[in-house]
C-alpha positions in Angstrom: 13.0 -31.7 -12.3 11.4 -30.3 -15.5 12.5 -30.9 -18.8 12.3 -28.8 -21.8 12.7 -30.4 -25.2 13.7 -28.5 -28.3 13.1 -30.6 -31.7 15.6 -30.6 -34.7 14.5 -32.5 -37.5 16.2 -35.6 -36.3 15.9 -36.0 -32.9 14.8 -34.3 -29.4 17.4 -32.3 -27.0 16.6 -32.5 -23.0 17.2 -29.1 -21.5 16.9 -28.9 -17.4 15.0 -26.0 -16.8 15.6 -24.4 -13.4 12.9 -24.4 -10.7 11.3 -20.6 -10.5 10.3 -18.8 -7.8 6.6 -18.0 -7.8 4.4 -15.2 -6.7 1.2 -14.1 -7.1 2.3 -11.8 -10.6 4.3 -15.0 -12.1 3.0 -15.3 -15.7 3.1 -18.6 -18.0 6.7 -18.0 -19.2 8.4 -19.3 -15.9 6.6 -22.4 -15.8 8.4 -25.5 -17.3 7.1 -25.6 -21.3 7.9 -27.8 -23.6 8.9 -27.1 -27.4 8.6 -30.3 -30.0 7.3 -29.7 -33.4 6.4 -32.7 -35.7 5.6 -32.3 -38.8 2.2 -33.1 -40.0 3.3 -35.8 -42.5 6.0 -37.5 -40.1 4.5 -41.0 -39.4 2.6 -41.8 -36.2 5.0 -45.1 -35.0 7.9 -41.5 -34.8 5.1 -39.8 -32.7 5.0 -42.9 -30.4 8.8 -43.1 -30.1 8.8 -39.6 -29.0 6.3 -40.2 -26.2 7.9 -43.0 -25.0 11.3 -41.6 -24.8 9.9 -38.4 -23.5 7.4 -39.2 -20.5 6.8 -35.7 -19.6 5.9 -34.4 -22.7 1.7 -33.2 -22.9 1.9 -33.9 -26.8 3.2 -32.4 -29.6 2.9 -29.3 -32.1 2.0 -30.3 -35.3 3.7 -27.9 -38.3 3.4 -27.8 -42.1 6.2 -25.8 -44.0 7.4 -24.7 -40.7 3.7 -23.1 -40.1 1.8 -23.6 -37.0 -1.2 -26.4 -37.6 -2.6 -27.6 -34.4 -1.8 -29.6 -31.2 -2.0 -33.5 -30.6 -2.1 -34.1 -27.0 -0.3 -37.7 -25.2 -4.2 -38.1 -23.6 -5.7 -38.3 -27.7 -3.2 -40.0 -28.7 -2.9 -42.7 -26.7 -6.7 -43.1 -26.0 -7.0 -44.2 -30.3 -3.6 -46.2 -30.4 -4.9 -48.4 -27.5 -8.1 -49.2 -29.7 -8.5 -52.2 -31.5 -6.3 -52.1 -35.1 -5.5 -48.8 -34.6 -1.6 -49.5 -34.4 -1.9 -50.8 -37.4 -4.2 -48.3 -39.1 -1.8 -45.3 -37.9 1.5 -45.6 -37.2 2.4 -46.1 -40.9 0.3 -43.3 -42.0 1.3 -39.3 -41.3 0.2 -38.5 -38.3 -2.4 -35.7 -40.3 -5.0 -38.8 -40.3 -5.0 -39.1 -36.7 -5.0 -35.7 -35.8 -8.4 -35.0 -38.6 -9.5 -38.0 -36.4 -8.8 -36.5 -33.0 -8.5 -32.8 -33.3 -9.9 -30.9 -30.8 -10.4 -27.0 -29.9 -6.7 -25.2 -28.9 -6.3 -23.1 -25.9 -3.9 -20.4 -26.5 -2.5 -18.0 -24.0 0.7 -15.4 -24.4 3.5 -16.1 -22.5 3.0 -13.0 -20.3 -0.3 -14.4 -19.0 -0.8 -14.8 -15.0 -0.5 -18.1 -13.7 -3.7 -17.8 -11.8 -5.7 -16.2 -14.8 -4.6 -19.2 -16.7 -5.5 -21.3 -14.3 -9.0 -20.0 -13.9 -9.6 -20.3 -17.4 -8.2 -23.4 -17.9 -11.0 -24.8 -15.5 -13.5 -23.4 -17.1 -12.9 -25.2 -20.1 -15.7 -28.4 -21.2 -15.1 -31.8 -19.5 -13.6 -33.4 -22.3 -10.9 -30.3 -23.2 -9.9 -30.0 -19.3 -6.9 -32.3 -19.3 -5.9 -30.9 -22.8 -2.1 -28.7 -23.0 -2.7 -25.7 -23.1 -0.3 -24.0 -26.0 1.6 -21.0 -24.8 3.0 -18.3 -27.1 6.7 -17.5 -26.6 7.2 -15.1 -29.5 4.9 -14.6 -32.8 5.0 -17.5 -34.7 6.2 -19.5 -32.1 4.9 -22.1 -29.4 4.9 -24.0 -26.6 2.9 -26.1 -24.4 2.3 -26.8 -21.1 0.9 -29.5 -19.1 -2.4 -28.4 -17.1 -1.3 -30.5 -14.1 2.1 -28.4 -13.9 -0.2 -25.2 -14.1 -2.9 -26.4 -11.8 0.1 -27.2 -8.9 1.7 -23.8 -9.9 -1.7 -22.0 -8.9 -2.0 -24.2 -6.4 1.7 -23.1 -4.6 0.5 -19.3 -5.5 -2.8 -20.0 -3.4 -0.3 -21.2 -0.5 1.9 -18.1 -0.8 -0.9 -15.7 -0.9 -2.4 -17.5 2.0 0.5 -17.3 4.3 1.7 -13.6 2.6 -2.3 -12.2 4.2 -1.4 -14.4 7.5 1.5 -12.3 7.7 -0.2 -9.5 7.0 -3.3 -9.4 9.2 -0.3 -10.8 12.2 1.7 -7.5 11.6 -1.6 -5.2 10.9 -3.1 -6.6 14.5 0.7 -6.1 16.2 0.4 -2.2 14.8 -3.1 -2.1 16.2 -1.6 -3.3 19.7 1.0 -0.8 19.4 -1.3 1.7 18.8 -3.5 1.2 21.5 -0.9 0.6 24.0 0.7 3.6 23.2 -2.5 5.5 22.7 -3.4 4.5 27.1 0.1 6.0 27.8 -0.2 9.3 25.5 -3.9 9.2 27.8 -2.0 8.8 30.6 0.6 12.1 29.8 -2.7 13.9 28.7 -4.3 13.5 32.0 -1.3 14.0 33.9 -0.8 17.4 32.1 -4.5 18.5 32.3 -4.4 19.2 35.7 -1.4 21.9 36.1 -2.5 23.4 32.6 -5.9 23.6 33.8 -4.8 25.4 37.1 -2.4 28.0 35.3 -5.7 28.5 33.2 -7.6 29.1 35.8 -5.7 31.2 38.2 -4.7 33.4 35.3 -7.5 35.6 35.4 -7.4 36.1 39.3 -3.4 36.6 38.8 -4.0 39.5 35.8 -6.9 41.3 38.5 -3.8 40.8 41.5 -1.4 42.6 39.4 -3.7 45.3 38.5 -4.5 45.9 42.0 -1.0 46.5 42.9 -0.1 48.7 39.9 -3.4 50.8 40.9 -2.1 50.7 44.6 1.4 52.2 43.7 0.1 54.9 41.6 -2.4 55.9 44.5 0.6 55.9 46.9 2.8 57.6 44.5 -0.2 60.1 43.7 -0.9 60.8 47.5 2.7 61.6 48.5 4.6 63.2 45.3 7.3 64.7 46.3 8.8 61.1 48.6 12.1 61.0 47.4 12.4 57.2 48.6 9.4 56.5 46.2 10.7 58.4 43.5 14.2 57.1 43.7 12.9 52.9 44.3 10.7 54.0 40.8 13.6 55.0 39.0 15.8 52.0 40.3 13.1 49.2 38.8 12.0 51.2 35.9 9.1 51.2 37.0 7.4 52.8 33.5 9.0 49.9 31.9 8.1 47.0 34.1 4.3 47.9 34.5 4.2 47.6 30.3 6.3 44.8 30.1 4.1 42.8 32.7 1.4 43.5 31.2 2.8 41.9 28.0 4.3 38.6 30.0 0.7 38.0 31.5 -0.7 37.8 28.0 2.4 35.6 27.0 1.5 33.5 29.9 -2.2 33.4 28.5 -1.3 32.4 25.0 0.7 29.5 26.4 -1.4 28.2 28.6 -3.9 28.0 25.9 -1.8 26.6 23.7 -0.7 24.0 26.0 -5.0 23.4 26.6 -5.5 22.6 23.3 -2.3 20.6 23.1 -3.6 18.6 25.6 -6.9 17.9 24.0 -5.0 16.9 21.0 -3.0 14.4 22.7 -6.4 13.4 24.4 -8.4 12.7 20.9 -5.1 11.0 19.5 -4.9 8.4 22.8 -7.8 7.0 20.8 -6.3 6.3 17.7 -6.4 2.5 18.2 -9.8 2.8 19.5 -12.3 1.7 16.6 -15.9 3.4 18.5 -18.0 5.2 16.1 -19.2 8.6 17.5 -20.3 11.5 15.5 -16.9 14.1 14.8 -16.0 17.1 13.0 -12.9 16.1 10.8 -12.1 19.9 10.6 -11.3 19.8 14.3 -9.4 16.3 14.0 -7.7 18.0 10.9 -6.5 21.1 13.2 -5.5 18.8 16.5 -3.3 16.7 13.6 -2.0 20.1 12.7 -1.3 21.1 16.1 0.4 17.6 16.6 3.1 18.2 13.6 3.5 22.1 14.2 7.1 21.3 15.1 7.9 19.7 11.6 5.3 22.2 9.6 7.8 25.2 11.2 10.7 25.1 8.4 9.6 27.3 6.0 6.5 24.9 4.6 3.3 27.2 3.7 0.4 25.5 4.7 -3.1 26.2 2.7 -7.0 25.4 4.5 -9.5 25.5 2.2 -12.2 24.5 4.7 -16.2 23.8 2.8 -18.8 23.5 5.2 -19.2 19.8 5.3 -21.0 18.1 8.9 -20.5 16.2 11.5 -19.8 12.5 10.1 -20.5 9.1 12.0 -17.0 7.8 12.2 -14.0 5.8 14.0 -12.1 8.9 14.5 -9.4 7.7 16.2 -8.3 5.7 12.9 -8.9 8.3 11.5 -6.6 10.7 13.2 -4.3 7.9 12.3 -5.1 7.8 8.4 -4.5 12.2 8.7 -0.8 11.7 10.7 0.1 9.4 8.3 -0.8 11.4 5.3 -0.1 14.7 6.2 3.2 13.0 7.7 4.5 11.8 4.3 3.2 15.2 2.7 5.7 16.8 5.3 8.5 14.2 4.1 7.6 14.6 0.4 8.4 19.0 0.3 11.4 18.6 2.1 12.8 17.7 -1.3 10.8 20.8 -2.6 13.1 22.8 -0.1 16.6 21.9 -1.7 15.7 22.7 -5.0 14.6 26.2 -4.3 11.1 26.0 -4.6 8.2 26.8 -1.9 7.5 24.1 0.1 3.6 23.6 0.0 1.2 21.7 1.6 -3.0 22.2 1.0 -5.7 20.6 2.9 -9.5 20.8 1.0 -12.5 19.9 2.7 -15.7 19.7 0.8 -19.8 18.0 1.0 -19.9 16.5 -2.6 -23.4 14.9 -1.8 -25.8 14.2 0.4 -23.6 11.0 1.2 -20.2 12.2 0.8 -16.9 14.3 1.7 -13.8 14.5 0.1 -10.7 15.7 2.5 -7.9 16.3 0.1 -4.4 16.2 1.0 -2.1 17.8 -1.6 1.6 18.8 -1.7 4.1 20.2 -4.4 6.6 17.0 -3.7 8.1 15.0 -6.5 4.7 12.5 -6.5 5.1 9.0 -6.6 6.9 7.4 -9.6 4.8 5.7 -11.8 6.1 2.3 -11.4 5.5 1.9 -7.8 2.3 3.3 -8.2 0.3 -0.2 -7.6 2.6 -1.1 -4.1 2.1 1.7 -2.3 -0.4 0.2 0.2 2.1 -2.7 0.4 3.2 -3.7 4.6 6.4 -2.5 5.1 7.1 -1.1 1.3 9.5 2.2 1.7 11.6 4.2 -0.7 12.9 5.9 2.1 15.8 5.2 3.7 16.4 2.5 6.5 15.3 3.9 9.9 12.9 6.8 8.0 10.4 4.9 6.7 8.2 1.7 8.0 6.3 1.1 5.0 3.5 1.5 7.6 2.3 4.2 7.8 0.1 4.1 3.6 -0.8 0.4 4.7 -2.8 1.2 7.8 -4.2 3.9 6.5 -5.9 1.8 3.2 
């Protein structure tokens, strides 16, 4: 337990000070400080006293007329009261002659200074200065100090915590990557599986189209070589027939369309089995770009107005399949962010810009007309598992993998 010791001009008050909770942003102002100011004329045997009755005190703040004049640490004290005649010489004497005798540089730090920036610099004082208090400033004109061995164990359990906090990290970054990958092989799996009946409807599309044609050519010769049937004339009428050789046409091209659709669906789900896959190939990111597109067509249908603005950049030797990963991700939150657009009004907008800025770099810029990201959470977004969405939307995922 701590103590923190406020001086009146006749004596010292103990105040317990709570243990705090440390992280890696804790600053000097939740460590345990201590406050006792002695004025530079009060005699060194009342100095003494106030060491012995205070064992955890690192010295004491010397003041003249309530002004700050400089710090006399337990370590200098006691090292020129142990010499020979030196009782004698100052504990009847203000304690100014023994801190002229033993003053040394000050290190002084705001309160709001981080623990392990204090810490650093602490250590990089000399030799004979790196056991000195270091004096901490609560408020202008005021001080307190702090004992380097409290702020060396401080950094010292902010070191732990950071340790375990990227422990827990890389653990729940490798069980995403496991994720991934295992549900990359079963989207491979689907693909595969879909290929094949796509692939056939693709391919006997064109002979099916020729069929049809051959049929409606056949009828019109029969029709043409006996005009005046009246069973021919009367089964035409009965299936509209005018109607049904246009509106075939129009289902065969339907048919088309689809299948093709489906075809590039398929390579789309194909490319993003890969996403856990880190193999560097050579890959047009306008192509992973469009299959991410294709992927989120469902949510991009409500109304949001999507703007390419495609520059000619090439082929770049990359791990697309994280890739495809960093674009979902993105373009996924883009998606999330305009849906507040939406209620307000306004056009929901979302632009993707491609461009070659150099001989060594692309920019792919995702943009959106949402609200942005407030100012004060600007520094945790890449946090694991950091949300401001609401529980069962948001993973706090999806902006960590993709840093």
């Amino acid at each position: 337990m701590s103590v923190l010791l406020q001086s009146t001009p006749d004596h010292l008050i103990p105040v317990e000070s709570p243990p705090q909770h440390l992280s890696l942003d804790s600053t000097l102002e939740e460590l345990a400080l201590h406050e006792c100011y002695v004025d530079i004329s009060s005699q060194g045997a009342k100095v003494m006293q106030i060491l012995n009755d205070n064992p955890l005190l690192p010295g004491v703040i010397l003041t003249q007329n309530n002004h700050f004049v400089g710090v006399l640490s337990r370590r200098k004290i006691l090292e020129h009261m142990s010499q020979i005649y030196s009782v004698e010489l100052f504990s009847r004497r203000p304690i100014a002659s023994l801190y002229h005798f033993a003053e040394r540089e000050v290190f002084c730090y705001p309160s709001h200074t981080l623990i392990v920036m204090a810490a650093r610099r602490s250590l990089q004082r000399p030799p004979d200065l790196l056991y000195e208090p270091i004096l901490v400033e609560v408020a202008p004109e005021k001080y307190h100090l702090l004992d380097v061995h409290q702020l060396l164990i401080a950094q010292s359990h902010i070191h732990q915590l950071t340790t375990q906090l990227l422990h827990e990290q890389t653990r729940s970054q490798m069980m995403q990557t496991e994720k991934m990958s295992s549900l990359g092989r079963m989207v491979a799996g689907v693909a595969h599986e879909f290929r094949n009946p796509v692939n056939c409807i693709n391919g006997n599309m064109g002979f099916l189209g020729n069929y049809v044609q051959d049929l409606l050519d056949l009828v019109e010769a029969y029709g043409a070589e006996h005009p005046d049937s009246e069973v021919i004339t009367e089964l035409k009428d009965e299936l509209e027939f005018e109607f049904l050789k246009e509106d075939l046409q129009k289902i065969l091209q339907t048919v088309r369309e689809s299948a093709g659709r489906l075809t590039k669906i398929v390579g789309s789900l194909h490319g993003f089995s890969h996403m856990g896959d880190e193999r560097y190939e050579s890959a047009n990111l306008e192509i992973h770009l469009e299959n991410t597109l294709l992927i989120l067509n469902n949510r991009l249908k409500g109304g949001i107005t999507l703007k390419k603005n495609y520059g000619q950049i090439p082929e770049i030797y990359c791990s697309s399949g994280q890739l495809n990963q960093v674009f979902m991700n993105l373009i996924g939150n883009a998606i999330d962010a305009v849906e507040d657009v939406r209620q307000v009004g306004k056009e929901p907008i979302i632009c993707l810009t491609t461009q070659q800025l150099d001989d060594n770099w692309v920019s792919i810029v995702i943009e959106d007309n949402g609200s942005g990201i407030p100012e004060e959470i600007q520094t945790r977004i890449f946090e694991s598992f950091f949300t401001t969405k609401p529980a069962g939307k948001g993973t706090g995922l999806g902006l960590a993998i993709s840093h």
